[in-house]
N, C-alpha and C positions, 0 to 999 in steps of 0.2 A: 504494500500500500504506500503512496507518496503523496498521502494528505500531510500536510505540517499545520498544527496547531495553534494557533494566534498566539503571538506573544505578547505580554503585558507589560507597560512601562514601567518600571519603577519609578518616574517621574514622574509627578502627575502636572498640567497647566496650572501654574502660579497666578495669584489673585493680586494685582496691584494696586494699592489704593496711596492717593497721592493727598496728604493731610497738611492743611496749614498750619504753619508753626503757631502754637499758640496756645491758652489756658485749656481747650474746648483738646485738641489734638489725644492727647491720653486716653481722654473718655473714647473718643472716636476711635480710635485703633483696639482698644480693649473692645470694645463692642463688635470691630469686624471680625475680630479673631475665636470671640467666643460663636460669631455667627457660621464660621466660616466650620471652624470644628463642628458645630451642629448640623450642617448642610452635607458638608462630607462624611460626616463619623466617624469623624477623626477619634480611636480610642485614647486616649490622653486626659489626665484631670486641665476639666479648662479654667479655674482659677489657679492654677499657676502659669496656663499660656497665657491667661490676662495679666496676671502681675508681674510676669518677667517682659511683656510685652509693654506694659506700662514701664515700668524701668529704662528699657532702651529707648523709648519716645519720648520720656522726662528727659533722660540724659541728652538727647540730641539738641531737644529743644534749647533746655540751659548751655551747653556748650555751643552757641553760636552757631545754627544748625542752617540757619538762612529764612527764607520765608516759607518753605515745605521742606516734608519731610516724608520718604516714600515707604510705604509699606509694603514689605512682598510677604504673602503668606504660601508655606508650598510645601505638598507631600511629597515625599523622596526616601526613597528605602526604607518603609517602615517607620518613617518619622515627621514629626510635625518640624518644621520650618520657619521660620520670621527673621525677617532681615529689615532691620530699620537703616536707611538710606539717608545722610546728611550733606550738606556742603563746609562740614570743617574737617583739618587735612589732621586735629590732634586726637593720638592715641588713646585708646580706652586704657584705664589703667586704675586697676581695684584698688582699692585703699585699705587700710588697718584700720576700722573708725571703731571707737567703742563701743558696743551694743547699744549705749541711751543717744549717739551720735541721731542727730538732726536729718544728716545728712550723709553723703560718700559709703554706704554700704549696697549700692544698687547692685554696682557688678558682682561683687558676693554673694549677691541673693543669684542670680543668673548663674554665677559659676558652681554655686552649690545643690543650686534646683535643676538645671540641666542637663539632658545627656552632654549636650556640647554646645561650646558659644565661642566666640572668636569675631574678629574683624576684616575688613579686606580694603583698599583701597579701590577707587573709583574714580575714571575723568571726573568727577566732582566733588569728590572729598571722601568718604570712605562709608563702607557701610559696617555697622554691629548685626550678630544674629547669634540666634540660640536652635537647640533642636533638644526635642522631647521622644527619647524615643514611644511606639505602640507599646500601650500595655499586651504584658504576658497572654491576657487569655484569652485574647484577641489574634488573627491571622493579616498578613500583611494588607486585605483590601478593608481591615474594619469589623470584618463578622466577627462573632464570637467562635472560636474554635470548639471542638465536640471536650477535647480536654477541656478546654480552660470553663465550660459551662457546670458551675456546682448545683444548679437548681435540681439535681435528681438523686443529690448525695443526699445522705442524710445524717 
């Protein structure tokens, strides 16, 4: 037989959403992300995609970020994806802030809640991202796997 099978991306189309720098921006990217995971099913807890999503989009905005800032949301190998997109050319860089610190623990919460996050640069200044991998009992398109399904144990 020389049927061949479809093969499935592990890419999936990225969702770009281009947010004004500004007080409102945070809210707005948090909300596309929790929408975005809902829409796809995406298996991941989405309050921590919203709050490590929020973190990247604070951080852009206060470091001189310009007047947008681009959101990519995007499945890839079993993981959720978020790349915040800015126009300043300085390095993210965690800080040692004391737990009651005001401020300066964003990337720590990212770097500790994430499967992975890192930077890249860009013709326009650079972008941050973090990735979440699929939970366990989940299979790489989202279903619940026949394993990871406990409703028949008892």
């Amino acid at each position: 037989m020389d049927t061949m099978a479809p093969i499935r991306s592990t890419v999936q189309p990225s969702h770009c959403i281009s947010l004004t720098a500004g007080p409102a921006a945070a809210a707005e990217a948090r909300s596309r992300v929790r929408a975005a995971i809902g829409a796809w099913g995406f298996p991941v807890d989405p309050s921590v995609a919203v709050l490590l999503t929020s973190e990247l989009v604070t951080n852009a905005i206060t470091h001189e970020a310009g007047e947008t800032v681009m959101l990519v949301i995007t499945r890839a190998c079993g993981r959720l994806r978020v790349d915040v997109h800015d126009t300043s050319w300085s390095v993210p860089m965690p800080e040692d802030a004391p737990a009651d610190a005001e401020t300066g623990r964003g990337l720590m919460l990212v770097s500790s809640l994430s499967t992975d996050w890192g930077y890249y640069r860009t013709p326009a200044g650079k972008a941050v991202y973090f990735t979440l991998a699929f939970q366990a009992d989940h299979d790489e398109d989202g279903e619940r796997s026949p394993q990871g399904d406990r409703s028949s144990v008892r």
